[in-house]
C-alpha positions, 0 to 999 in steps of 0.5 A, a space after each residue: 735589402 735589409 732583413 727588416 723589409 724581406 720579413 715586411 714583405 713576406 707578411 705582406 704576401 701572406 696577407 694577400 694570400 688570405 684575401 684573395 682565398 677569402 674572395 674566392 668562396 664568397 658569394 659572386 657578384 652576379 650570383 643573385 640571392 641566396 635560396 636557403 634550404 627548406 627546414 625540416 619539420 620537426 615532430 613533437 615528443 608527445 606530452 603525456 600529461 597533456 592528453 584529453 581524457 578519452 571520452 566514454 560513451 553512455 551505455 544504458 542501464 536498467 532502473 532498480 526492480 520495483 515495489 508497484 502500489 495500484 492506488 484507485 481514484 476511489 481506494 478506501 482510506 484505510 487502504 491509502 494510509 497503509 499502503 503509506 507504511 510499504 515505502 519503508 519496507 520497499 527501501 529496506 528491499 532495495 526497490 523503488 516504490 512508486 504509486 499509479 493508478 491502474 494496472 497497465 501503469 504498473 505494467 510501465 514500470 517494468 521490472 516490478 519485483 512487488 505489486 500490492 493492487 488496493 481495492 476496489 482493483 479488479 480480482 480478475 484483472 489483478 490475477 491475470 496481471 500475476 500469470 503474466 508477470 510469473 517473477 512478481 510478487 502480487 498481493 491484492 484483495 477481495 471484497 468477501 469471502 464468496 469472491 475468493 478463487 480457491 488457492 489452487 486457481 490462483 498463480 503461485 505469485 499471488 495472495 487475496 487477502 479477504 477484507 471480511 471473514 463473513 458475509 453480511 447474514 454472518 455479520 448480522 448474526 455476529 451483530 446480534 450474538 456480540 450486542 446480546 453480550 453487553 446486556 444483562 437481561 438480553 434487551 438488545 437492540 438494533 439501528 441500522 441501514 442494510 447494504 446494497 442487495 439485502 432485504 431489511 427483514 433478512 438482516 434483521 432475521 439474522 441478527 434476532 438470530 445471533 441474539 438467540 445463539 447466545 441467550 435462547 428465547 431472550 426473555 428478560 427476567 423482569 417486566 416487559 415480558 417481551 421477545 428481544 431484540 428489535 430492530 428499525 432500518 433507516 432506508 439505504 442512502 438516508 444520512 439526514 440526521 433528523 431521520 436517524 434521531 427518529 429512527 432511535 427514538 422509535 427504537 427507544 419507544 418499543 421497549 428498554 434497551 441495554 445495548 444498541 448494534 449502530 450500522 451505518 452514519 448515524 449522527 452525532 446527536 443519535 448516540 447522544 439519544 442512547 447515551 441519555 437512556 444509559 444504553 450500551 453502543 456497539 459501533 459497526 465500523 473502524 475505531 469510534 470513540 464516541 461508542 462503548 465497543 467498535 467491531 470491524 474487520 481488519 484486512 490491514 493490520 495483518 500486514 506489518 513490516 514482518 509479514 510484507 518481508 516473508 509475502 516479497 520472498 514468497 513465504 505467504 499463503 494464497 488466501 488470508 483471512 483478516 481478523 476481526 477487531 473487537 476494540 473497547 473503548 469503556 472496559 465496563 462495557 465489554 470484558 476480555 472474556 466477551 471479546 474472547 467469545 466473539 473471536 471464537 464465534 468469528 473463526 466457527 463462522 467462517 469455517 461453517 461450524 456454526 451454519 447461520 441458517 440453522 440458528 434462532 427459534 
């Protein structure tokens, strides 16, 4: 055989040797399917720049302590214009300020660091209310002096401010003393309506009383030769106008007047009255500039931004006596020196230097 057909079959064996190792490990025609095996799962590398924020839970927080005003359906408006001018002073201390209208809502808005209780809150509510809240500061008012506890009955977190330094026959011989002042010749008169449980005739008394205090006996030095001053009431309650003119023109009748002392609701048409017969007008009451002179009380203007400070911080007295306005609306009517008088005449009454009382002929 030639060596061409012995390399021919070599190859052709070799090949059949193959084939037959490759049906061998193949799958057997009766085997059935093939069941592959159940993939593993595989576990994710964790993403961190995918994860959920965690979610906080809410814990509760306490509101900011409180700057409390107790503001009655019927506070006066000279008290609801300042307690306006705390809301500055409150946000500069870092409190909330809010308004209500009695002491159990102010008790509500716990913690209060401040409460100003306007009149006419009750004295005895608001001291009770201050013993039982020790860390707050309390400022309220009382209606005169004579309701006024002493200093040591009240808690140590509390002052009462007094809304007038003087009771009503002080006042009345403070009337008659400051309208003597604006005369010449001590004619001084007197219009009025008497507050509730006062006699006429007392508070007329007191103010005859005052005018004498300054001027003796208050005899002019010229015709009429009568005793100064006069007085005439109108009823408590009357404010028809028609009755107040009548009621200055029977003053205007009695004798000249130089200077007038007006308490009460006198109208427009009653000053008119005094103005046309040259008399000087002293005006009870807050700021009028229809009048010469106004005289009140000012429980408010003691209390700017300053003082509330030092009061938060318990730098205050117990008890604070308001001073007493003489505001002049016509310079020759009043001189500083008059003013002056009448401040100091305030101070001795209130302190008992000068005893009402003991006063006049």
């Amino acid at each position: 055989m030639s060596r061409f057909w012995t390399t021919f079959i070599r190859k052709l064996g070799l090949l059949a040797s193959v084939a037959a190792v490759l049906a061998a490990c193949g799958p057997r025609a009766d085997a059935g399917p093939t069941t592959l095996p159940t993939p593993v799962a595989l576990e994710a590398a964790p993403n961190h720049a995918a994860s959920p924020t965690p979610i906080e839970t809410p814990t509760a927080t306490t509101p900011p302590a409180a700057w409390v005003v107790v503001q009655p359906a019927d506070a006066p408006e000279a008290a609801r214009a300042w307690a306006e001018t705390t809301r500055a002073v409150a946000a500069a201390a870092g409190l909330r300020w809010v308004v209500v209208p009695d002491l159990d809502a102010a008790t509500a808005e716990a913690p209060v660091a401040a409460l100003v209780a306007l009149p006419p809150t009750d004295l005895d509510a608001v001291q009770s209310w201050a013993a039982a809240h020790a860390g707050a500061r309390v400022l309220t008012w009382a209606p005169d002096p004579e309701a006024v506890p002493s200093a040591e009955a009240l808690p140590p977190n509390m002052s009462v401010v007094v809304s007038t330094p003087l009771g009503w026959e002080q006042r009345f011989f403070l009337a008659g003393y400051t309208t003597t002042l604006a005369t010449t010749h001590w004619r001084a008169g007197l219009l009025y309506t008497s507050p509730p449980g006062y006699a006429a005739q007392t508070l007329a008394a007191a103010f005859a009383r005052g005018a004498s205090y300054w001027c003796g006996p208050c005899v002019p030095a010229y015709p009429p030769m009568v005793a100064y001053p006069f007085a005439v009431e109108v009823p408590p309650g009357v404010d028809d106008p028609t009755a107040w003119q009548d009621a200055a023109r029977n003053l205007l009748a009695q004798a000249p007047l130089e200077a007038v002392y007006l308490r009460g609701e006198p109208a427009a048409a009653t000053i008119d009255l005094f103005r046309e017969r040259g008399v000087t007008i002293i005006w009870d009451g807050r700021a009028n500039p229809d009048a010469d002179v106004s005289v009140y009380p000012d429980p408010w203007g003691v209390w700017d931004a300053a003082a509330l400070t030092a009061w938060l911080q318990g730098e205050h007295e117990a008890v604070v006596w308001p001073r007493w306005v003489v505001e002049v609306h016509r310079e020759a009517a009043f001189s500083p020196g008059r003013v002056r008088l009448v401040q100091q005449l305030v101070e001795r009454l209130r302190t008992g230097q000068v005893a009402v009382q003991g006063q006049g002929p």
